[in-house]
C-alpha positions as CSV (number, residue, x, y, z in Angstrom):
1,X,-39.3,121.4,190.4
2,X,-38.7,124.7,192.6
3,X,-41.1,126.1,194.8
4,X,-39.9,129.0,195.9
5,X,-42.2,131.2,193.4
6,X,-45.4,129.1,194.9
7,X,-48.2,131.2,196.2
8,X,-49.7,129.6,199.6
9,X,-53.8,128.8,199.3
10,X,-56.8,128.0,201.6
11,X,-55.1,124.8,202.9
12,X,-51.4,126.7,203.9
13,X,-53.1,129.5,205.7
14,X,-55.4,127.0,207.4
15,X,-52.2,125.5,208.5
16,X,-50.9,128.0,209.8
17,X,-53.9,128.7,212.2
18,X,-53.8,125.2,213.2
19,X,-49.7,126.0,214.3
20,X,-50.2,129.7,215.8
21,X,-52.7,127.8,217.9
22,X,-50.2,125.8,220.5
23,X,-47.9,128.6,220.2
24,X,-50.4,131.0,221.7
25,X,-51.1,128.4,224.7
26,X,-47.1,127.6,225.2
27,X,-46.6,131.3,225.2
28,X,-49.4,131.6,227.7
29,X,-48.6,129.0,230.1
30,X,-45.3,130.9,230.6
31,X,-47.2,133.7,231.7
32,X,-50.2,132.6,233.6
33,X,-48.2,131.7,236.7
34,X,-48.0,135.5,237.6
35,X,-52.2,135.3,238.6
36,X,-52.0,131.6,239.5
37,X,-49.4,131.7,241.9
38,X,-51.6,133.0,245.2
39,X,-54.1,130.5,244.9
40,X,-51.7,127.2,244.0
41,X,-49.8,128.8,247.6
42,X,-53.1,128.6,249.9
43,X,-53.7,124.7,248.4
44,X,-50.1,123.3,248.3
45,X,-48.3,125.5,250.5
46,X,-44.8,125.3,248.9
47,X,-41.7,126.9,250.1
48,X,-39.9,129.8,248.9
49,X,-37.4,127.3,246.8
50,X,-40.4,125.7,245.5
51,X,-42.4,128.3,244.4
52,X,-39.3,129.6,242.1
53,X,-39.3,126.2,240.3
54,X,-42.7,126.0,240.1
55,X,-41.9,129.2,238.1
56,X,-38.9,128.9,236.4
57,X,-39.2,124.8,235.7
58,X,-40.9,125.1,232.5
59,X,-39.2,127.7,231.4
60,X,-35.7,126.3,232.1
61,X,-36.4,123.1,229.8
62,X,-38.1,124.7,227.2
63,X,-34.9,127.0,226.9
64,X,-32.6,124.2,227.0
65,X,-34.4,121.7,224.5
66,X,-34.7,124.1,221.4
67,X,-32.3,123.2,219.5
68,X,-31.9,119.6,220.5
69,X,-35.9,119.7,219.4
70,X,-35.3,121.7,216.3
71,X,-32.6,119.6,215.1
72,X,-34.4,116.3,216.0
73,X,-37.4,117.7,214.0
74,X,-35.2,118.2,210.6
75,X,-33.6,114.7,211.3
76,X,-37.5,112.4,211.7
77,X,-39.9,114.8,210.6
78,X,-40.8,117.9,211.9
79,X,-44.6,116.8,211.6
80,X,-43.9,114.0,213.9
81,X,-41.6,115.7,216.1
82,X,-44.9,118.5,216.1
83,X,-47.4,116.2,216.8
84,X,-45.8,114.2,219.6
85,X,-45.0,117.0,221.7
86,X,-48.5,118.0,221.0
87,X,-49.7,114.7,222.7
88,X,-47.5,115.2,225.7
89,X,-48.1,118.4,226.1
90,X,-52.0,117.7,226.8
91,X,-50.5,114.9,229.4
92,X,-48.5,116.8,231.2
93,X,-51.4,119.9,231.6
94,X,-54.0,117.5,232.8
95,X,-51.3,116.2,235.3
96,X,-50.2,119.6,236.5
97,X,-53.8,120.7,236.8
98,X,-54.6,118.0,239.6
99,X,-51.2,118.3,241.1
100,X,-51.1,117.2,244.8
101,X,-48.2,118.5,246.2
102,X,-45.4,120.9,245.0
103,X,-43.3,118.2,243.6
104,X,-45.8,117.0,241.6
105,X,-46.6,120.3,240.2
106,X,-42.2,121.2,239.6
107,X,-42.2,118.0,237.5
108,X,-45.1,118.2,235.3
109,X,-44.1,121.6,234.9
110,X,-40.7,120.3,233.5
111,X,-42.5,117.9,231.3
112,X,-44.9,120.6,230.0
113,X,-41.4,122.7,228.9
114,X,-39.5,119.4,227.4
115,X,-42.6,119.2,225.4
116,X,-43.4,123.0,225.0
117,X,-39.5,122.9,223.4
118,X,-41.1,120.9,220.4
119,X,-43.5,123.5,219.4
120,X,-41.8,126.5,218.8
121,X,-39.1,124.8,216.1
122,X,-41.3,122.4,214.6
123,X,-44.1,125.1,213.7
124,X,-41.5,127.9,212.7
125,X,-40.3,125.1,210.5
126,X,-43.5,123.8,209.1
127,X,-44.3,127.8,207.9
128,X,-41.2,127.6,205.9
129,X,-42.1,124.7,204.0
130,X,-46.1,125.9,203.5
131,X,-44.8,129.0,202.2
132,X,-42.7,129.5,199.4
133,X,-43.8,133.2,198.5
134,X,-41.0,135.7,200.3
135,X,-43.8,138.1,200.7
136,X,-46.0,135.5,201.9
137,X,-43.8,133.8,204.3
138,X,-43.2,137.3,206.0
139,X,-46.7,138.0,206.7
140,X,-47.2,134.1,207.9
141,X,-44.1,134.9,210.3
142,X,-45.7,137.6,211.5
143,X,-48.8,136.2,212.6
144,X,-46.8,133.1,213.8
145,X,-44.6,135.9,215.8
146,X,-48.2,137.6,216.8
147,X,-49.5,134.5,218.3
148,X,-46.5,133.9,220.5
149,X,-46.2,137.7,221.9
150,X,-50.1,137.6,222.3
151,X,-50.2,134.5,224.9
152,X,-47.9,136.2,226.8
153,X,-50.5,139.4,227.6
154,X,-53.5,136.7,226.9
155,X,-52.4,134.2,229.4
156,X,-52.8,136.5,232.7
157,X,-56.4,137.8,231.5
158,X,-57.7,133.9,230.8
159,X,-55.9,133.5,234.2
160,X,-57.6,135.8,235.9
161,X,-60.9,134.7,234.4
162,X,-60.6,131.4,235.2
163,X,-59.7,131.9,238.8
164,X,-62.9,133.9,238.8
165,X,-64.8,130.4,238.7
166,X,-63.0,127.6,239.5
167,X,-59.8,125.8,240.9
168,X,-56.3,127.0,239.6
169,X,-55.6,124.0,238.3
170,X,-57.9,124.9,235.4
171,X,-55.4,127.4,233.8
172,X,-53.9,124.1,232.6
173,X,-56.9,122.2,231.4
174,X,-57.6,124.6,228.4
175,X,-54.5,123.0,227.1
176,X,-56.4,119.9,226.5
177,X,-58.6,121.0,223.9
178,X,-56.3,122.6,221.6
179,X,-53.8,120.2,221.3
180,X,-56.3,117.4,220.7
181,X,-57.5,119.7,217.7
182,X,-53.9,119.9,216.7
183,X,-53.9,116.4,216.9
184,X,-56.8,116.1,214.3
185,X,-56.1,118.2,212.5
186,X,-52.5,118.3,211.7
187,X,-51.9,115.3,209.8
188,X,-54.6,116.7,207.0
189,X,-52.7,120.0,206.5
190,X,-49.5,120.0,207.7
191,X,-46.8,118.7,205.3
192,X,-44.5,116.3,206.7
193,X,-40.6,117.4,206.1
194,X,-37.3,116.1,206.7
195,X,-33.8,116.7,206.0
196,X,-33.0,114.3,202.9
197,X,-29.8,113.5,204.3
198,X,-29.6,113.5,208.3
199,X,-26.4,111.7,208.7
200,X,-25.9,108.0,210.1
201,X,-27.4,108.6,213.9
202,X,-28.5,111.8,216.1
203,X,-25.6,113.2,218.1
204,X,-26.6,112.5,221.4
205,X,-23.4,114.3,222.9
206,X,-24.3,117.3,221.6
207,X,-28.2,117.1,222.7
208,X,-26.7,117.5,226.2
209,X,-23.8,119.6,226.1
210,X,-26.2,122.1,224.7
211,X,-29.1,121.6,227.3
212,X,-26.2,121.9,230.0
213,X,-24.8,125.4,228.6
214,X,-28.5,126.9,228.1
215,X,-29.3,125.8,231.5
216,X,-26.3,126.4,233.9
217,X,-25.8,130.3,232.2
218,X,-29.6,130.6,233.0
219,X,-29.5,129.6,236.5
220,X,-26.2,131.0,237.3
221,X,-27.8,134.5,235.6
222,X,-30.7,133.8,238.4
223,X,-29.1,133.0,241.2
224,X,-26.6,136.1,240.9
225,X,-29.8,137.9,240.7
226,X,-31.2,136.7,243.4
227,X,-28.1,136.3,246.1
228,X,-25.6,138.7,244.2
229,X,-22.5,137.9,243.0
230,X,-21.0,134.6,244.7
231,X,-19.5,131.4,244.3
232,X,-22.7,129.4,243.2
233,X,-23.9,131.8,240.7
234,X,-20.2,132.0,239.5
235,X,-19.6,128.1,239.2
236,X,-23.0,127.3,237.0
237,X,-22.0,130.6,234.7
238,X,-18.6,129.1,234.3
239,X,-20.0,125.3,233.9
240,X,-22.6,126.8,231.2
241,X,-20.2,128.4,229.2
242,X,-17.6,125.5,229.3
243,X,-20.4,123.0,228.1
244,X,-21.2,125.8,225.6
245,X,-17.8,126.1,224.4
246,X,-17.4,121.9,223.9
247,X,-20.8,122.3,222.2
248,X,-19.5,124.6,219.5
249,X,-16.2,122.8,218.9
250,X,-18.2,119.0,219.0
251,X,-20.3,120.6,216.0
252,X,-17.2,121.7,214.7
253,X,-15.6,118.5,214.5
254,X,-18.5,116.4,214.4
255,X,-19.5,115.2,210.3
256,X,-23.6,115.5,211.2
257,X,-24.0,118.6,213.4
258,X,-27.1,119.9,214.8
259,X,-26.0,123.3,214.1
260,X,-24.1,124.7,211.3
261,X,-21.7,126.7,212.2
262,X,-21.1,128.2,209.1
263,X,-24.5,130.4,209.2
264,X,-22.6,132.4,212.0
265,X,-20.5,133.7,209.5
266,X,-22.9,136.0,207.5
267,X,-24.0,139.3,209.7
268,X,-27.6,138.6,207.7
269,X,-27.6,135.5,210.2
270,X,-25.6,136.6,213.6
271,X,-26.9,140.2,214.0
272,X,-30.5,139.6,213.6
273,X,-29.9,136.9,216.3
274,X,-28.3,139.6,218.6
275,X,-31.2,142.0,217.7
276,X,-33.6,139.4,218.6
277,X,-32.0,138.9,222.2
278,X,-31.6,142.6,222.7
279,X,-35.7,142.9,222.1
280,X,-36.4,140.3,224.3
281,X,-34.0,141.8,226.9
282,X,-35.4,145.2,227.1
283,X,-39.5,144.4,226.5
284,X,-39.2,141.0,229.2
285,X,-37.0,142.8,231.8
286,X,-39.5,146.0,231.6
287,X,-42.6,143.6,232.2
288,X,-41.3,143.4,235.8
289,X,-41.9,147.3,236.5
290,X,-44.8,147.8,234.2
291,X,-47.5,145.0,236.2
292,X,-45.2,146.3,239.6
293,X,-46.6,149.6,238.9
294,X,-50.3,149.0,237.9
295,X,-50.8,146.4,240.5
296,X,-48.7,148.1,243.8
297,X,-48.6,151.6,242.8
298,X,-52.1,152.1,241.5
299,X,-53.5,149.0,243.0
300,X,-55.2,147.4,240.4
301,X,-56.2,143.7,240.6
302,X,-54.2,141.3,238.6
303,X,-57.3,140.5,236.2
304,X,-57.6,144.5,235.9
305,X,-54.2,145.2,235.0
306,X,-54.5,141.9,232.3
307,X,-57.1,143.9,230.8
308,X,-55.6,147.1,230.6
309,X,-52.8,145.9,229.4
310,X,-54.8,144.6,226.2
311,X,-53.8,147.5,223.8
312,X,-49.9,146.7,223.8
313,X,-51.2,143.0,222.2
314,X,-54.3,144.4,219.8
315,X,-51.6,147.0,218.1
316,X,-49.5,144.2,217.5
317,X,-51.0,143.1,214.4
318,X,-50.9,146.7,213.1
319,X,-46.9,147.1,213.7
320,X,-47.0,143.6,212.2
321,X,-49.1,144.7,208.9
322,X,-46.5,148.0,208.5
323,X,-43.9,145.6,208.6
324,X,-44.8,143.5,206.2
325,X,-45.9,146.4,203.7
326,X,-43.0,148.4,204.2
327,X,-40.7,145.6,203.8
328,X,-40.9,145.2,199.9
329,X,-40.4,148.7,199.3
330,X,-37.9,149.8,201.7
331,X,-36.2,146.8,202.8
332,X,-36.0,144.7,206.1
333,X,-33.1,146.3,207.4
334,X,-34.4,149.7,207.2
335,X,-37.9,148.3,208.6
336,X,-36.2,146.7,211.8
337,X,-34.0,149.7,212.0
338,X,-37.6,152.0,212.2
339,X,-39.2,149.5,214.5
340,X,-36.4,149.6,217.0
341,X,-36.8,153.6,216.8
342,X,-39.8,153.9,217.7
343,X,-39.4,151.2,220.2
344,X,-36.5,153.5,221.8
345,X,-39.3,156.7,222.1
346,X,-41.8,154.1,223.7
347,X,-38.9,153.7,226.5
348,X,-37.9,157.4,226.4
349,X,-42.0,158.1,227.3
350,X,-41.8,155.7,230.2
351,X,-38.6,157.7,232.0
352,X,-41.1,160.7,232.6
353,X,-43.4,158.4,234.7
354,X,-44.3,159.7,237.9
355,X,-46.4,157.7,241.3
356,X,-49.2,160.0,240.2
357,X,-48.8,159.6,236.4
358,X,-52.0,157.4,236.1
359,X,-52.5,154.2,233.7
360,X,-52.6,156.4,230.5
361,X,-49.4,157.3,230.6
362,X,-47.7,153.9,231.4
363,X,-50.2,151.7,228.3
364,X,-49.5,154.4,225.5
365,X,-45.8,154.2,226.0
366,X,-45.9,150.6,226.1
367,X,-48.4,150.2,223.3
368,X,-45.8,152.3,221.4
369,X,-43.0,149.8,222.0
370,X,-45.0,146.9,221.2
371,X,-46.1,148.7,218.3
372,X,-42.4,148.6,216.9
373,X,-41.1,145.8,218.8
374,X,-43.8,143.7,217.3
375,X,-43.0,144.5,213.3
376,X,-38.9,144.1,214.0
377,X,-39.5,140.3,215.9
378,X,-42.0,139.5,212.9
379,X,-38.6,140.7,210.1
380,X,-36.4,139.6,212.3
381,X,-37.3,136.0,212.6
382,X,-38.2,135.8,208.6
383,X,-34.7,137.1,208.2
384,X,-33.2,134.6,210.6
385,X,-35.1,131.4,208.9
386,X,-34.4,132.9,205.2
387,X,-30.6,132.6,205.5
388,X,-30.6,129.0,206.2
389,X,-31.3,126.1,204.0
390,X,-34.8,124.7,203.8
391,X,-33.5,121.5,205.4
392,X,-31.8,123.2,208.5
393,X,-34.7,125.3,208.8
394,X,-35.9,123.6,212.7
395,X,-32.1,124.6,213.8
396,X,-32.5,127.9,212.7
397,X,-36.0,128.7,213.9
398,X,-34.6,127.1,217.0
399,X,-31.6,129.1,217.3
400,X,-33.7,131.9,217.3
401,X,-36.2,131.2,220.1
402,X,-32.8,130.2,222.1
403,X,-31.9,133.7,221.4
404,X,-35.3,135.5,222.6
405,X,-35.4,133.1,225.5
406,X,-31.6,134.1,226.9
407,X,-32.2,137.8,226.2
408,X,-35.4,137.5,228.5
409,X,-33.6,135.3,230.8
410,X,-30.9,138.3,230.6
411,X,-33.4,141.0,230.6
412,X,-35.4,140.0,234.0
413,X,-31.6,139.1,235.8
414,X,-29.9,142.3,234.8
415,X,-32.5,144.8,234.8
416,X,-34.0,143.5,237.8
417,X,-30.8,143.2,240.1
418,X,-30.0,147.3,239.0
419,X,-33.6,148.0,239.6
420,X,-33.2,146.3,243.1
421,X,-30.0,147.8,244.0
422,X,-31.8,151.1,243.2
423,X,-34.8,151.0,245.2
424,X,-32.5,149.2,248.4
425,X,-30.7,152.3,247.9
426,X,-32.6,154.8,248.1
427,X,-34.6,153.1,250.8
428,X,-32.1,153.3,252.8
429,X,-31.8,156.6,253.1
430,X,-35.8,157.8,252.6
431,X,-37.6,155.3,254.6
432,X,-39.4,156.9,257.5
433,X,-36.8,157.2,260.9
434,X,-39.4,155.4,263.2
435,X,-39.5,152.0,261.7
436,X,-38.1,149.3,263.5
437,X,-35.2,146.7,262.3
438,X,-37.7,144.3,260.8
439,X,-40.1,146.2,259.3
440,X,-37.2,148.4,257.6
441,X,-35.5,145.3,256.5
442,X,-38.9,144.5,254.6
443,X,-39.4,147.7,253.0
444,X,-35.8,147.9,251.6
445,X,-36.2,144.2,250.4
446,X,-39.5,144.8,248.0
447,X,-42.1,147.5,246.9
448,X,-44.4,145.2,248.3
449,X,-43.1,144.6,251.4
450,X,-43.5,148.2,251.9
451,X,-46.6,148.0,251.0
452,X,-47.0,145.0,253.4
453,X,-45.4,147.1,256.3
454,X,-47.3,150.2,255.7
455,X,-50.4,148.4,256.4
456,X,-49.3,147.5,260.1
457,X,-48.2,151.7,260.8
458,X,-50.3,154.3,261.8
459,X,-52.1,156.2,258.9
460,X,-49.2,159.1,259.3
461,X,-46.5,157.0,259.0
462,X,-47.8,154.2,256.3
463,X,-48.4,157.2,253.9
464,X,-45.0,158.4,254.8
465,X,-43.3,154.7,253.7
466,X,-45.7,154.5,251.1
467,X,-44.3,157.7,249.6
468,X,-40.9,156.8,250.0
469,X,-41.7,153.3,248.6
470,X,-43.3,154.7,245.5
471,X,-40.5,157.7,244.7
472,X,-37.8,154.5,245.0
473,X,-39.4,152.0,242.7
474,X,-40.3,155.0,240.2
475,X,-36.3,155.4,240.1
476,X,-35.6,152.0,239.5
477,X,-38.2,151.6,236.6
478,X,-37.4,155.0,235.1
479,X,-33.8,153.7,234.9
480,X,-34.9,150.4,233.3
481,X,-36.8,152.7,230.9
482,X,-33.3,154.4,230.2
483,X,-31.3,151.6,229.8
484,X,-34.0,149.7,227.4
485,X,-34.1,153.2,225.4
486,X,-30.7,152.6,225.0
487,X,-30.6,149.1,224.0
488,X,-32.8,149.2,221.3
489,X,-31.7,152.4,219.7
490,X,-28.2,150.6,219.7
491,X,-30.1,148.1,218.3
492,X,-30.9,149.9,215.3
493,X,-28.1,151.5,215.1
494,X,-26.1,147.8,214.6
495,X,-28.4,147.0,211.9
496,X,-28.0,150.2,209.9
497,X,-24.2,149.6,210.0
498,X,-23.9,146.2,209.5
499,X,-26.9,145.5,207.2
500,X,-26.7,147.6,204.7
501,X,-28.4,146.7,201.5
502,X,-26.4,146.6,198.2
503,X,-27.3,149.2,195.2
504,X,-29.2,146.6,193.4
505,X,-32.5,147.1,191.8
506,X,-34.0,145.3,194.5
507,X,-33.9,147.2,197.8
508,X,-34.1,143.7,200.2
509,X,-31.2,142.1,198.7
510,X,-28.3,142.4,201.3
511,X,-24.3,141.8,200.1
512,X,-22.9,139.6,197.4
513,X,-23.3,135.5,198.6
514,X,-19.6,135.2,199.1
515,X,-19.6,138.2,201.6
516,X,-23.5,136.9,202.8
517,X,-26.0,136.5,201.4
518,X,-29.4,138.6,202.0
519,X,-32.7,136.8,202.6
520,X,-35.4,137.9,200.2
C-alpha cells in the first residue's frame, strides 16, 4: 500500500519536535565555544595549537562521519543508529564538562562530533518516513532546518547565560537532559526504518576513504588560512582529494555503495547541493565580521551581542512560512531563486556599513539575509531528500549536511584569509608612524590586537590606531559583504537556468524522469 498521499497527525509532528530537539543542541554546541573559550583558557590554560582543536575537533568529525553515519543508519535502522548516538552524545557532554586538562577536553570534543554525526542523517531521515504529504514534508523540513540554524544564534546567548552563574563546563551539561528525553521518548514515536535490501556487509573501505577526503580538504583549507599557501596546507588538500577521488570510483565499482552515484546525474540533485554550500559559504564566512564588529568595534559584551543578534533567528520562521506557501503555487525553483535575491540585497546593505554605522544598520541587513537564506535552506534540503529513494534517504540527507558543512568550512577559510590580507594591508600603510616593531606587528596581525595595543598608548595616539584599525576591518568586511552579494545572486541565477520547471499543469514538477526528475 503507498503512502505517499498520507497526511502526518498528532503523533508525526510530535516526532518531529522530539528530532528538532538534538539538532538545536548539536547546532549549538558548534557555536557556544565563541563565549566559552575565555573562561575554559583561565582554568586549563591551553596553548595556541590546543585551543584551535578544542575548536575545530568537533567540528572536524562531525563533518567527516555524515555520510558514513547516514549510510550506516539506512543499512541497521536509522532509529537505532538515532538513538545511540543520542546516548553517547550525553556521555561525551558530561565528560567534556568536568574536563581536567586540554586533552581531555580535544577528545571528548571529538567524541561529541562522532556522535553529533549521527543526528543530523538519522533525523533528516526519520522526517521523510513520518511524512508522506509533499506539502507536509516541506513545512517539517523547514522547521527541522529552523532548529539547526537557530542553535547556532541560541548557543552563544545560553552561553553567555550560563557563564553568568556557573563554571564553563556547564554549557555541556544542558546536553544531558535532552538527550535522555530523546531517549524516552523516541522509541514511542519514532518509526524504525531500514533499507530492505542493504547488501551482504557495510563497506568499511569506503567509511574511511570518505572520513579521510572530508577531513584532509578541511584542514588543508585551515591551515592555508591560517599560514598561507605552503607545503603542509598543500599536501592534506592533495591527500583529501585523492582519498576523495578512490571514494567515488570504490562506490563506483563497489555492488553495495554508501552513495549512489547515479543521483549526481539529475541537476534537481547536484545543483541544490552546490546552492546549499554556496549558502553556507557566504552566511558562515560573514559571521566572522558581523560578532567582530558588534563586539570590537562597538564593544558590546559577547552575551549583548547574542542578544542582539536574536532578530536574524526569530525571522527565520517567517522566511520559512513564505517558503512553504509560496512553494505550491509558484514552484521551488522560483522560491529558492527569490530567497537567494533577497539574500544578495541583505549583503548589498552590509557594503555601506561604516565604524559609526551603529547596530541597526548591521541586524536589519542581516535579518534580511536570514530572512531569505532561511526559506531557500528549508526548499533546498526538501528538494535534495525528494530526489532520492525513500531507502537511500540517510545518504542523501547526509550528503547534504556534508555540503553545508564544506561551504562553511570554505566560507570562514576563504573569506577570512581575503579579509585578513585586507586589513594587513591597509595596516601597513595607515597605522600610526610612532608605534614600535612589536606593537605594529600586533595591530597588523588582528583588529583586536589593535585594540589590545591601543590600550597601552597614550589617549592621542590609541584613538589614532583605533581609527585606523576600525577603517581597515570595515574594508575587509565590506568586501566580504561584496563577495557574498555575489555568491548568492549567482546562486539564483544557477537555479533559474538549470531548474527550470516544465510547462505542465503543475508548476513544481521539474523535467521529464529520463532527463531528471523534479521532486514534488
Amino acid at each position: 500500500m503507498s503512502h505517499e498521499n498520507e497526511r502526518a497527525g498528532t503523533r508525526q509532528w510530535t516526532g518531529l519536535a522530539v528530532l528538532v530537539l538534538p539538532c538545536v543542541l548539536a547546532s549549538m554546541d558548534m557555536s557556544v565555544m565563541f563565549v566559552t573559550l575565555p573562561s575554559l583558557t583561565v582554568d586549563l590554560r591551553p596553548s595556541g595549537s590546543e585551543l584551535l582543536w578544542i575548536m575545530d575537533a568537533y567540528g572536524f568529525l562531525l563533518a567527516g562521519l555524515l555520510i558514513t553515519m547516514g549510510t550506516l543508519g539506512d543499512r541497521i535502522g536509522r532509529r537505532r543508529v538515532l538513538l545511540t548516538g543520542a546516548a553517547a552524545f550525553g556521555l561525551a557532554s558530561a565528560l567534556a564538562a568536568w574536563a581536567s586538562s586540554p586533552e581531555m577536553l580535544i577528545a571528548t570534543r571529538a567524541l561529541m562530533g562522532i556522535a553529533g554525526a549521527t543526528l543530523a542523517p538519522s533525523t533528516l531521515a526519520l522526517i521523510r518516513n513520518l511524512f508522506h504529504d509533499d506539502r507536509q514534508r516541506a513545512t517539517a523540513v523547514g522547521i527541522w532546518t529552523a532548529g539547526f540554524a537557530g542553535g547556532a544564534v541560541v548557543g552563544p546567548i545560553v552561553g553567555g547565560l550560563l557563564l553568568e552563574h556557573f563554571w564553563w563546563g556547564s554549557v555541556f551539561l544542558i546536553n544531558i537532559p535532552v538527550m535522555a528525553l530523546l531517549l524516552c521518548l523516541g522509541p514511542l514515536l519514532l518509526p524504525e526504518f531500514r533499507d530492505p535490501e542493504p547488501g551482504s556487509r557495510f563497506d568499511l573501505l569506503g567509511a574511511l576513504l570518505s572520513l579521510v577526503a572530508v577531513l584532509a580538504v578541511i584542514y588543508g583549507i585551515k591551515t592555508t588560512a591560517e599560514h598561507g599557501i605552503g607545503w603542509a596546507g598543500a599536501g592534506f588538500l592533495l591527500a583529501g582529494m585523492t582519498a576523495g577521488a578512490l571514494f567515488l570510483h570504490r562506490q563506483r565499482a563497489t555492488p553495495n555503495p554508501m552513495i549512489n552515484i547515479t543521483l549526481f546525474r539529475t541537476r534537481w540533485f547536484n545543483v541544490p547541493l552546490l546552492i546549499d554550500a554556496l549558502a553556507a559559504f557566504a552566511m558562515v564566512g560573514f559571521s566572522l565580521f558581523n560578532w567582530q564588529f558588534m563586539q570590537l568595534v562597538l564593544g558590546m559584551s559577547p552575551l549583548k551581542s547574542a542578544l542582539w543578534s536574536l532578530p536574524t533567528f526569530l525571522v527565520m520562521p517567517v522566511g520559512i512560512a513564505l517558503a512553504a506557501g509560496m512553494a505550491p503555487r509558484i514552484g521551488k525553483p522560483r522560491v529558492m531563486t527569490a530567497g537567494l535575491l533577497v539574500a544578495a540585497a541583505g549583503y548589498v546593505g552590509l557594503t555601506f556599513i561604516r565604524p559609526d554605522s551603529g547596530i541597526l544598520h548591521l541586524v536589519c541587513a542581516l535579518t534580511v539575509v536570514s530572512l531569505g537564506i532561511a526559506g531557500v535552506a528549508a526548499i533546498v534540503t526538501d528538494v535534495i531528500l525528494s530526489a532520492a529513494p525513500p531507502e537511500r534517504a540517510g545518504a542523501a540527507s547526509s550528503l547534504a549536511e556534508t555540503s553545508a558543512e564544506f561551504g562553511g568550512a570554505l566560507g570562514i577559510a576563504i573569506l577570512g584569509s581575503i579579509g585578513t590580507a585586507v586589513y594587513r594591508a591597509q595596516m601597513g600603510s595607515s597605522a600610526p608612524a610612532n608605534l614600535t616593531p612589536e606593537q605594529l606587528a600586533s595591530a597588523e596581525a588582528t583588529l583586536g590586537g589593535a585594540i589590545d595595543t591601543a590600550r597601552t598608548l597614550p589617549a592621542g595616539a590609541a584613538e589614532a590606531l583605533r581609527n585606523a584599525a576600525f577603517d581597515a576591518f570595515i574594508r575587509e568586511l565590506r568586501i566580504a559583504a561584496v563577495l557574498s552579494a555575489v555568491l548568492t545572486a549567482g546562486g539564483a541565477l544557477l537555479i533559474a537556468r538549470m531548474l527550470r520547471p516544465a510547462r505542465t499543469r503543475t508548476a513544481d514538477l521539474g523535467p521529464a524522469p529520463d532527463r531528471g526528475r523534479a521532486p514534488a
